[in-house]
N, CA, C and O atoms as a GROMACS GRO file, in nm:
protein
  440
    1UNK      N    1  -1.236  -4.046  -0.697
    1UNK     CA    2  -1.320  -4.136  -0.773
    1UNK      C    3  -1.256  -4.169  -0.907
    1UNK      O    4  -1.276  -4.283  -0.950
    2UNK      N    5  -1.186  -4.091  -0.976
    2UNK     CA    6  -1.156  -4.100  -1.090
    2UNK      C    7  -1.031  -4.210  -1.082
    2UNK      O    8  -1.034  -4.318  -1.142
    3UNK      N    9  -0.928  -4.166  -1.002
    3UNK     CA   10  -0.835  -4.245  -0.928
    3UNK      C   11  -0.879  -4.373  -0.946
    3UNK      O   12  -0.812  -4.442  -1.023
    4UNK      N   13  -1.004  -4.438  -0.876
    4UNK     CA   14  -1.016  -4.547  -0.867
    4UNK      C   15  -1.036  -4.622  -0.962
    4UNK      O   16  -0.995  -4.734  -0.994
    5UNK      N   17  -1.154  -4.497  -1.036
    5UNK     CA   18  -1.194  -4.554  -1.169
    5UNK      C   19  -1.080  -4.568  -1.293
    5UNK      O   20  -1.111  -4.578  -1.412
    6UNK      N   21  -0.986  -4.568  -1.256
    6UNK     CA   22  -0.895  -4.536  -1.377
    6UNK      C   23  -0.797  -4.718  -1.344
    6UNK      O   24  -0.726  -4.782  -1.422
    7UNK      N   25  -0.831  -4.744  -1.223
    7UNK     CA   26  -0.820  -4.917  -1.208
    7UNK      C   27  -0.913  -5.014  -1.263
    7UNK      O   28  -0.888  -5.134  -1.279
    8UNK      N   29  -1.019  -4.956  -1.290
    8UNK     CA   30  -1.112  -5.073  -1.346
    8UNK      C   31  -1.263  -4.985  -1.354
    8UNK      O   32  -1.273  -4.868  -1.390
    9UNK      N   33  -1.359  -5.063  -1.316
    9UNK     CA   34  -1.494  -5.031  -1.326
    9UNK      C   35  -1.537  -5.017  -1.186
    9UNK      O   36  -1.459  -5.072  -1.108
   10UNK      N   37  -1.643  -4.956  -1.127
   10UNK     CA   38  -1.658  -4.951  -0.981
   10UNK      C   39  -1.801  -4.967  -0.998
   10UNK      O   40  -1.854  -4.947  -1.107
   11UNK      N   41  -1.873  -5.006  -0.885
   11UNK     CA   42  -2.010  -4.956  -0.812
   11UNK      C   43  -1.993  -4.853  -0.742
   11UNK      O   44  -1.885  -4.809  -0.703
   12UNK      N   45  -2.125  -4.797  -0.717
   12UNK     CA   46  -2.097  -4.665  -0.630
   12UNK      C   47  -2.067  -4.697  -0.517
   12UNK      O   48  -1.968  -4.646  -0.464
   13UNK      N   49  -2.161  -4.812  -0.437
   13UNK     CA   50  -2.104  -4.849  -0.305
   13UNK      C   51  -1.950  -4.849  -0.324
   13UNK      O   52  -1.894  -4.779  -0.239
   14UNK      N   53  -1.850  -4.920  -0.428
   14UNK     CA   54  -1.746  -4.960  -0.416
   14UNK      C   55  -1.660  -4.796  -0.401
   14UNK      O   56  -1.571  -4.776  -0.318
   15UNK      N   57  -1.712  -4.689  -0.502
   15UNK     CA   58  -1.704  -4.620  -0.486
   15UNK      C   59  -1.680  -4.520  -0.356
   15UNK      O   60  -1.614  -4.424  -0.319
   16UNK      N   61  -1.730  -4.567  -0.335
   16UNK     CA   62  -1.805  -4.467  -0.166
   16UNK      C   63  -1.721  -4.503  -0.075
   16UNK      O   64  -1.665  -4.419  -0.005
   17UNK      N   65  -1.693  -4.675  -0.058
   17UNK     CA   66  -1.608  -4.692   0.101
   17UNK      C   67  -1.523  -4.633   0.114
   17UNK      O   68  -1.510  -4.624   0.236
   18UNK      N   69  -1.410  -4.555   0.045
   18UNK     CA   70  -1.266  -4.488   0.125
   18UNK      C   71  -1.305  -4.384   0.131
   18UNK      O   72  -1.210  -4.307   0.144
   19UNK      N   73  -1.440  -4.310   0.128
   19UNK     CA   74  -1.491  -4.135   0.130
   19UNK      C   75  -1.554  -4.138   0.266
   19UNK      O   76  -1.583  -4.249   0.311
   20UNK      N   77  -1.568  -4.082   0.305
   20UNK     CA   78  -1.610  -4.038   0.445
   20UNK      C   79  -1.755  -3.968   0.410
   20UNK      O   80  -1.809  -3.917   0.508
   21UNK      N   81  -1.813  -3.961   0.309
   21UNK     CA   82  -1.951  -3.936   0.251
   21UNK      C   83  -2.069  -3.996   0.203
   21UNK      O   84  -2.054  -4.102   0.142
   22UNK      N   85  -2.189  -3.950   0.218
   22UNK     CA   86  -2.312  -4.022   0.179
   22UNK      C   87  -2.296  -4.111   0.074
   22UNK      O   88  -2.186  -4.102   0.019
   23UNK      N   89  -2.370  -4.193   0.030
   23UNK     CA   90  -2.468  -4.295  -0.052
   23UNK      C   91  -2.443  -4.164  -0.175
   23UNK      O   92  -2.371  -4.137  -0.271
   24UNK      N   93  -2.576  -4.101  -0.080
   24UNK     CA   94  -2.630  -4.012  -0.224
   24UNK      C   95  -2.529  -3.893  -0.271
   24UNK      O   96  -2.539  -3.846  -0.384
   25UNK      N   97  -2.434  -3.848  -0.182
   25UNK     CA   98  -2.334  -3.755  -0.246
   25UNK      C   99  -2.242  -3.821  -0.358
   25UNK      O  100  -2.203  -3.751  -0.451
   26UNK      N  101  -2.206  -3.955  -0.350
   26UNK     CA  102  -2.155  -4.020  -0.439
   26UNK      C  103  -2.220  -4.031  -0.538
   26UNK      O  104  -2.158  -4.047  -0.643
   27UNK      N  105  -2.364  -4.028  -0.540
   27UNK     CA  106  -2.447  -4.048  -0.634
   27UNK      C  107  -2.417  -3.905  -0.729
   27UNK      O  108  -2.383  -3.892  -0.847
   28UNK      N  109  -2.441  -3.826  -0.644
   28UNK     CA  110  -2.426  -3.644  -0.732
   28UNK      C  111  -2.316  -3.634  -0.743
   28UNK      O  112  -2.299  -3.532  -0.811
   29UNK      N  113  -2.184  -3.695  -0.708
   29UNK     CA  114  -2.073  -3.660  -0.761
   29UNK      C  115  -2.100  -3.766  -0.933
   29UNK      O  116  -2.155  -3.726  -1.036
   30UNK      N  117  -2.049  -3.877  -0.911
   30UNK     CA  118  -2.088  -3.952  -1.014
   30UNK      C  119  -2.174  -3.898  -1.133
   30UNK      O  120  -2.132  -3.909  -1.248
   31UNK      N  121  -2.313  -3.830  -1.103
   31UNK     CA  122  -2.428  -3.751  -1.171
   31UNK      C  123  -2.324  -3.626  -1.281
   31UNK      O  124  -2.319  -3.600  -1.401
   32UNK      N  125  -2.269  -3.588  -1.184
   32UNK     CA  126  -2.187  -3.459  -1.242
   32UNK      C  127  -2.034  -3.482  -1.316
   32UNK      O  128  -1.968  -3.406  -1.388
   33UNK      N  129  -2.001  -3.644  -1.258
   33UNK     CA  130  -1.894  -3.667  -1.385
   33UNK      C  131  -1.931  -3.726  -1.506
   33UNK      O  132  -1.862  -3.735  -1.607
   34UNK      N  133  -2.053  -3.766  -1.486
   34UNK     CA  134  -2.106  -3.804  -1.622
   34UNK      C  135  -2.152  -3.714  -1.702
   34UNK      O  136  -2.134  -3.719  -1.824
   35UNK      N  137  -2.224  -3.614  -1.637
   35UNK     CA  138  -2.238  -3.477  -1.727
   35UNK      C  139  -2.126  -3.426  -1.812
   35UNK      O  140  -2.145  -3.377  -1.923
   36UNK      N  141  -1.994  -3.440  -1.748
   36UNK     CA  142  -1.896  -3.381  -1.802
   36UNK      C  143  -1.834  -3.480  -1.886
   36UNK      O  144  -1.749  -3.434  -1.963
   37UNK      N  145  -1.848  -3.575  -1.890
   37UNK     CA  146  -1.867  -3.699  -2.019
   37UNK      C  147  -1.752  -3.802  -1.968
   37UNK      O  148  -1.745  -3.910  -2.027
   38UNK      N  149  -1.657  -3.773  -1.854
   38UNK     CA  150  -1.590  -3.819  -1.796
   38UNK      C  151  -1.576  -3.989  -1.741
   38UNK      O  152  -1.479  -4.063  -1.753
   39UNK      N  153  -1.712  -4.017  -1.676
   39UNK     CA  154  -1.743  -4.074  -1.665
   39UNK      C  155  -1.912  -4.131  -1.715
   39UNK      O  156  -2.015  -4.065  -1.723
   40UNK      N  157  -1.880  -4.320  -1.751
   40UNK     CA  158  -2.039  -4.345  -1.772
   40UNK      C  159  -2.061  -4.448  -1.669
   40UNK      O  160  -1.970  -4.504  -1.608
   41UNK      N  161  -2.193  -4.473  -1.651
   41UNK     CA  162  -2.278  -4.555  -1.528
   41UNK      C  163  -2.367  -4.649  -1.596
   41UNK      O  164  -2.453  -4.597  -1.666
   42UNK      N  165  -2.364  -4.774  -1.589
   42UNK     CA  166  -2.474  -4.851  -1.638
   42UNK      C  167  -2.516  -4.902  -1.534
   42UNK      O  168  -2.431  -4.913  -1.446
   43UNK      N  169  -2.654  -4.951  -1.504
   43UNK     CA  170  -2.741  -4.952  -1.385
   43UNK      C  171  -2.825  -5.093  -1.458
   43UNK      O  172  -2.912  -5.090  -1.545
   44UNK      N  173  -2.742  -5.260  -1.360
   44UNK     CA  174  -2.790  -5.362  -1.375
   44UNK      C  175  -2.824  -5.401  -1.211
   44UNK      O  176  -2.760  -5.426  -1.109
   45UNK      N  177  -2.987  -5.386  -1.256
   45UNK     CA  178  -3.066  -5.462  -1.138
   45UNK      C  179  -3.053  -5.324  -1.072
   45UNK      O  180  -3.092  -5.221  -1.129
   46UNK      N  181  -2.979  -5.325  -0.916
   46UNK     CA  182  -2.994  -5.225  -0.798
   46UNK      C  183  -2.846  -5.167  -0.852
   46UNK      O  184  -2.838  -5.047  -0.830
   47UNK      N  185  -2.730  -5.222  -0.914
   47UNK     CA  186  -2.630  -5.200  -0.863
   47UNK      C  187  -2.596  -5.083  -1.045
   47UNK      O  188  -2.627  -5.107  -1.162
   48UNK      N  189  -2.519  -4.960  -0.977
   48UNK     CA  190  -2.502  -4.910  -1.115
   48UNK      C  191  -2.308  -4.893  -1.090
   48UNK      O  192  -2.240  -4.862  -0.992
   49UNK      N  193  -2.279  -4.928  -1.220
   49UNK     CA  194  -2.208  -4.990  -1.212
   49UNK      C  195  -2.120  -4.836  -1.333
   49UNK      O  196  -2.185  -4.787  -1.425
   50UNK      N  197  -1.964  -4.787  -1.298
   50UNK     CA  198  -1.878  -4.675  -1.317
   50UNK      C  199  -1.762  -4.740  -1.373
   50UNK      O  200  -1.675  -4.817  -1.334
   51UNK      N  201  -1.810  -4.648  -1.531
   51UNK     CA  202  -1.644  -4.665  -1.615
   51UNK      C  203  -1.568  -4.508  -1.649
   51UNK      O  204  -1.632  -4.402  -1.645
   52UNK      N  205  -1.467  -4.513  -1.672
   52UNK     CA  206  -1.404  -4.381  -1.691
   52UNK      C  207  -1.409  -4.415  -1.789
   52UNK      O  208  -1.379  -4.529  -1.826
   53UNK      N  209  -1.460  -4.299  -1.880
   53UNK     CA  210  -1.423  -4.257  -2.022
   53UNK      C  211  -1.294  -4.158  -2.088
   53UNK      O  212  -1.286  -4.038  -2.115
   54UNK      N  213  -1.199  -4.277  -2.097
   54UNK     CA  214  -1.098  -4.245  -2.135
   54UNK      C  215  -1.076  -4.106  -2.228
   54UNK      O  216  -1.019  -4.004  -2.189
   55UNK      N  217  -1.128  -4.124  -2.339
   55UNK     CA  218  -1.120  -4.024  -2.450
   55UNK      C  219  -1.136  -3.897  -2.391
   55UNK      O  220  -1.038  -3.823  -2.400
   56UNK      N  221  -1.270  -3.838  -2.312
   56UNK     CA  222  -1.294  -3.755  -2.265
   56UNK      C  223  -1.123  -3.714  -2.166
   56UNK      O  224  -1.042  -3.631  -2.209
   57UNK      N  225  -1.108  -3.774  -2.070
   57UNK     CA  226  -0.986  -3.760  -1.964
   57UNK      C  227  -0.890  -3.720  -2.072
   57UNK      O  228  -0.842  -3.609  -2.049
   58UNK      N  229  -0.840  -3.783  -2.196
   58UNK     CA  230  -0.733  -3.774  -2.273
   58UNK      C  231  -0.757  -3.624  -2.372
   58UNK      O  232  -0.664  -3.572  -2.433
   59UNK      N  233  -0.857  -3.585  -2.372
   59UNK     CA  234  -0.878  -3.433  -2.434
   59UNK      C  235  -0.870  -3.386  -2.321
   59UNK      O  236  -0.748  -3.388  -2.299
   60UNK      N  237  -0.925  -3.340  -2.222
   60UNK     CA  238  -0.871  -3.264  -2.102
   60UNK      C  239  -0.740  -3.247  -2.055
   60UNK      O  240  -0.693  -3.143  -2.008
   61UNK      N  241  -0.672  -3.376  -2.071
   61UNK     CA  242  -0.547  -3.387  -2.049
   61UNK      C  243  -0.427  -3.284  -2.140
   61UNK      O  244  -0.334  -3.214  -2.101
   62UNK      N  245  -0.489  -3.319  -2.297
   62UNK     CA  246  -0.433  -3.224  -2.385
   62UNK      C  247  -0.454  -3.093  -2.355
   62UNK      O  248  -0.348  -3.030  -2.355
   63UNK      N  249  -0.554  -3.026  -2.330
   63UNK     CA  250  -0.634  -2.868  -2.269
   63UNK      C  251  -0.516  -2.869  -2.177
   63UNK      O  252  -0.418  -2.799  -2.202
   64UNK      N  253  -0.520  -2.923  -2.102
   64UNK     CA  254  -0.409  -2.895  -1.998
   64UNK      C  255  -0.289  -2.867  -1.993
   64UNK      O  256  -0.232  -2.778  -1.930
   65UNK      N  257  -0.235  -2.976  -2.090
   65UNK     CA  258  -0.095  -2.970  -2.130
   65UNK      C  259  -0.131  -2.830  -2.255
   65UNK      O  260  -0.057  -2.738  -2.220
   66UNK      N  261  -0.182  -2.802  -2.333
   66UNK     CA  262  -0.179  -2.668  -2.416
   66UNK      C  263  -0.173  -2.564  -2.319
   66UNK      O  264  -0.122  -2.452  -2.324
   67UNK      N  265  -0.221  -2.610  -2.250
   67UNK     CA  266  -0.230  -2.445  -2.110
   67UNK      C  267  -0.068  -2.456  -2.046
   67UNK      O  268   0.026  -2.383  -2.075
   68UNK      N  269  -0.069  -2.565  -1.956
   68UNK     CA  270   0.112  -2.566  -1.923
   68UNK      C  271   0.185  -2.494  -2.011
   68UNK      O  272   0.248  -2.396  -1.972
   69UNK      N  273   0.186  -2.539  -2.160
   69UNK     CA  274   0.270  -2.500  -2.243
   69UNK      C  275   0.263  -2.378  -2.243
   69UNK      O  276   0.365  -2.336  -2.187
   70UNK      N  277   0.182  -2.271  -2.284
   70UNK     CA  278   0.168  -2.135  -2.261
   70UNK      C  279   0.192  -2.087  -2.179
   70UNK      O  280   0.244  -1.977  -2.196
   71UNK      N  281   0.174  -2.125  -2.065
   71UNK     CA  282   0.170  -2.037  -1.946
   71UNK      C  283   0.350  -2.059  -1.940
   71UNK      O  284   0.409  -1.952  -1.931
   72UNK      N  285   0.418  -2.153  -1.944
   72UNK     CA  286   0.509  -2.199  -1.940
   72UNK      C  287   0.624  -2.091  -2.063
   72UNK      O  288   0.742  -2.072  -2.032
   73UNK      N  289   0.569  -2.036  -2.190
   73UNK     CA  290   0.603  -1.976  -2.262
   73UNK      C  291   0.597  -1.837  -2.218
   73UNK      O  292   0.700  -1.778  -2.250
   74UNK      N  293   0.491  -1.744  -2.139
   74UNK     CA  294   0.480  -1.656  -2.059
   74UNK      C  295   0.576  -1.609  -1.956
   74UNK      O  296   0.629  -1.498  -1.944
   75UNK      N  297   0.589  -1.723  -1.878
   75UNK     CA  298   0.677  -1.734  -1.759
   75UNK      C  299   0.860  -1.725  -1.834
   75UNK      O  300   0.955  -1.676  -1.773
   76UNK      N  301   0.867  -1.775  -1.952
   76UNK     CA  302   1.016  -1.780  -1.980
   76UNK      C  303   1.020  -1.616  -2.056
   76UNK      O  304   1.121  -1.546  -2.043
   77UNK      N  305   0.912  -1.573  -2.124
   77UNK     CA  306   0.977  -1.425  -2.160
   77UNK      C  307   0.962  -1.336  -2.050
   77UNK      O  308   1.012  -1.225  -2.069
   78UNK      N  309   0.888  -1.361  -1.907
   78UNK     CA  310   0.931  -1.264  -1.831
   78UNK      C  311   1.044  -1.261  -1.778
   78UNK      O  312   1.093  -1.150  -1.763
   79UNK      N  313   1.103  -1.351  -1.744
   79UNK     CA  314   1.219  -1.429  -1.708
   79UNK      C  315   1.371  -1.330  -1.804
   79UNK      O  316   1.480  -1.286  -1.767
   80UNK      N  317   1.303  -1.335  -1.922
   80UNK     CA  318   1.405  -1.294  -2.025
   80UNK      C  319   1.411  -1.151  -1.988
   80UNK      O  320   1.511  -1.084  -1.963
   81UNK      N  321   1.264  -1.110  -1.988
   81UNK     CA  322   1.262  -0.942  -2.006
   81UNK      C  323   1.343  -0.883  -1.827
   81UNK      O  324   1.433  -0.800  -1.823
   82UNK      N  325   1.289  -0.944  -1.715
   82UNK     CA  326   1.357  -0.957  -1.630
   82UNK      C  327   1.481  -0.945  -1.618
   82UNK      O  328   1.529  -0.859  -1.544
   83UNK      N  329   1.546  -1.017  -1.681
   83UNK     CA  330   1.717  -1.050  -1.658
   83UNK      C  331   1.732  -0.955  -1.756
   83UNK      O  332   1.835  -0.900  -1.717
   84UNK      N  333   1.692  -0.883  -1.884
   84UNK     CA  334   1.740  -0.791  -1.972
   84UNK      C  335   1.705  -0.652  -1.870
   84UNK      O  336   1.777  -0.559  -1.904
   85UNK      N  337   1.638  -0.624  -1.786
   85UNK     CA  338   1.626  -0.474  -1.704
   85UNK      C  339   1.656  -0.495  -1.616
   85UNK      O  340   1.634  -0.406  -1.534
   86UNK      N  341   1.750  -0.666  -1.546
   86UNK     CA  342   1.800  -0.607  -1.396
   86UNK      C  343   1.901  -0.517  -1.408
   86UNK      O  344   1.886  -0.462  -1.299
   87UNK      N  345   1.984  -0.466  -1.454
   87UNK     CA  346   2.079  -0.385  -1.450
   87UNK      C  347   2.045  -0.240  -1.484
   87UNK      O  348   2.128  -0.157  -1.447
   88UNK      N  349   1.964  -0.207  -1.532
   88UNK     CA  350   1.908  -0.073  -1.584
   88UNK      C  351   1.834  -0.022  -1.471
   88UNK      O  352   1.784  -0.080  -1.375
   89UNK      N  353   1.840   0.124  -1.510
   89UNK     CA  354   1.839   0.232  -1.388
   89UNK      C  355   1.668   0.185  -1.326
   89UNK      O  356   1.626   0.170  -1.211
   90UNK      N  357   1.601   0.174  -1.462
   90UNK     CA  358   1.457   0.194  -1.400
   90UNK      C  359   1.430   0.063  -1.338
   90UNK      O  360   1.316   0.046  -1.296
   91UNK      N  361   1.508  -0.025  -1.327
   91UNK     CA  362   1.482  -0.110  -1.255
   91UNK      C  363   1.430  -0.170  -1.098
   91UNK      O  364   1.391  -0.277  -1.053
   92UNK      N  365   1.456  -0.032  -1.047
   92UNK     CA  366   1.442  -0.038  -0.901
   92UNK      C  367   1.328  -0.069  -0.879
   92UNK      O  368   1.250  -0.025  -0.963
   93UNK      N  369   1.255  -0.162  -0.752
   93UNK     CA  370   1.105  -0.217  -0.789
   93UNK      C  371   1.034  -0.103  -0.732
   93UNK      O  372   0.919  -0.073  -0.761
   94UNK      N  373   1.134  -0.021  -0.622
   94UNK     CA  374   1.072   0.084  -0.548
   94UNK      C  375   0.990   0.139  -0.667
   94UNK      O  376   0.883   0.095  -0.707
   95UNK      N  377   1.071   0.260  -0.722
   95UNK     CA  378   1.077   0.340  -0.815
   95UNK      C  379   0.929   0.261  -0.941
   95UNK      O  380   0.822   0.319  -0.962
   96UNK      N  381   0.957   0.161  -0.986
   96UNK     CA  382   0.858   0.111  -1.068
   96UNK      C  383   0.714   0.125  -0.992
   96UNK      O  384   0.616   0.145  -1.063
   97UNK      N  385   0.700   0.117  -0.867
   97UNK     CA  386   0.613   0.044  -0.803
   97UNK      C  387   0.529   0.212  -0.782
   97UNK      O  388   0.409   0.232  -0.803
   98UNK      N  389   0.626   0.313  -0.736
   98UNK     CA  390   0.569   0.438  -0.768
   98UNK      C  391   0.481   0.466  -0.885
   98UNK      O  392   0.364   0.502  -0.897
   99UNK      N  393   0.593   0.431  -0.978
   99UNK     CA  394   0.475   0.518  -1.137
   99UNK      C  395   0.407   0.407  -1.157
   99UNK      O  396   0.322   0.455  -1.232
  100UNK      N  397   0.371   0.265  -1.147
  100UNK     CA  398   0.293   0.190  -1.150
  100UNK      C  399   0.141   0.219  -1.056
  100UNK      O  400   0.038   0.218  -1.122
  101UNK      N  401   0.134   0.235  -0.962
  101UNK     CA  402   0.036   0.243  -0.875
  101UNK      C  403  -0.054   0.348  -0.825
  101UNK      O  404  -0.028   0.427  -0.915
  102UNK      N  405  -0.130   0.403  -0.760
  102UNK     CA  406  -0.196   0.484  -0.700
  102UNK      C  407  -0.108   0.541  -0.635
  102UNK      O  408   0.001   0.485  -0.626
  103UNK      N  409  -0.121   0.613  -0.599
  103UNK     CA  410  -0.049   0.750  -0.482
  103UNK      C  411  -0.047   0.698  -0.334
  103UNK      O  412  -0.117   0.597  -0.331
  104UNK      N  413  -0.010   0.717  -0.247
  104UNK     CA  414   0.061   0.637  -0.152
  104UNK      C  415  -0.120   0.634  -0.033
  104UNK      O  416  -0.162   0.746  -0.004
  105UNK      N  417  -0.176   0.550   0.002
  105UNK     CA  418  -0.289   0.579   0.064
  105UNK      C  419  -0.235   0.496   0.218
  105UNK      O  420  -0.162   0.397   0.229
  106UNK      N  421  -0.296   0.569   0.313
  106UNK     CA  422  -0.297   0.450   0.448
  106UNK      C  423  -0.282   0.306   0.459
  106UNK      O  424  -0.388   0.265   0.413
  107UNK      N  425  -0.219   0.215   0.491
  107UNK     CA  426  -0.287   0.085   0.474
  107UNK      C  427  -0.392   0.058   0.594
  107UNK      O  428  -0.499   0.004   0.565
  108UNK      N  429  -0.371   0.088   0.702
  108UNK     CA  430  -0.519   0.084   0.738
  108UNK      C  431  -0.608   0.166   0.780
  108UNK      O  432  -0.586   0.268   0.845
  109UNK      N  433  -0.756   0.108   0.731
  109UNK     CA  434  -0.888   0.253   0.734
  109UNK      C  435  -0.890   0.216   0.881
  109UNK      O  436  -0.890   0.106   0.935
  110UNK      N  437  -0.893   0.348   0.933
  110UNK     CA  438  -0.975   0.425   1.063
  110UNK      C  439  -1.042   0.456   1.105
  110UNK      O  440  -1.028   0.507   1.216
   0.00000   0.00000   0.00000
């Protein structure tokens, strides 16, 4: 939906034809992107009529990209710390995986 809406303005019918879903599920999807401020609906005559609210999409977008970035900053110092203990003794994953974990149990209950 957003997809579409991000081409122009929609009706819900217009909405609805490439979904394989109700009238009214489009309706509660729609219901619930407007909650999230995402999208707004103005309702002339029968027909209610779907704009994407940009601003909203463009702060989420940022949330997102702040999260990439971190997670992305995470991923490069393990990377580092990684390549600084492949060569060192305690490196073995066996051996780690010992003093890391519980004591050796069945894997399957009987």
């Amino acid at each position: 939906m957003l997809d579409r809406l991000s081409q122009g303005p929609a009706s819900v019918s217009e909405l609805r034809r490439p979904l394989s879903i109700s009238l009214a599920a489009v309706v509660q999807h729609v219901q619930v992107l407007e909650a999230s401020g995402l999208v707004r609906s103005q309702k002339v005559g029968r027909t209610r009529t779907c704009t994407l609210n940009p601003a909203t999409l463009r702060s989420a977008e940022r949330w997102i990209s702040d999260r990439r970035r971190l997670i992305e900053r995470r991923l490069d110092r393990l990377g580092e710390y990684l390549a600084e203990t492949a060569g060192s003794p305690d490196s073995e994953p066996q051996d780690r995986l010992r003093r890391t974990t519980r004591p050796d149990y069945p894997r399957e209950i009987t």
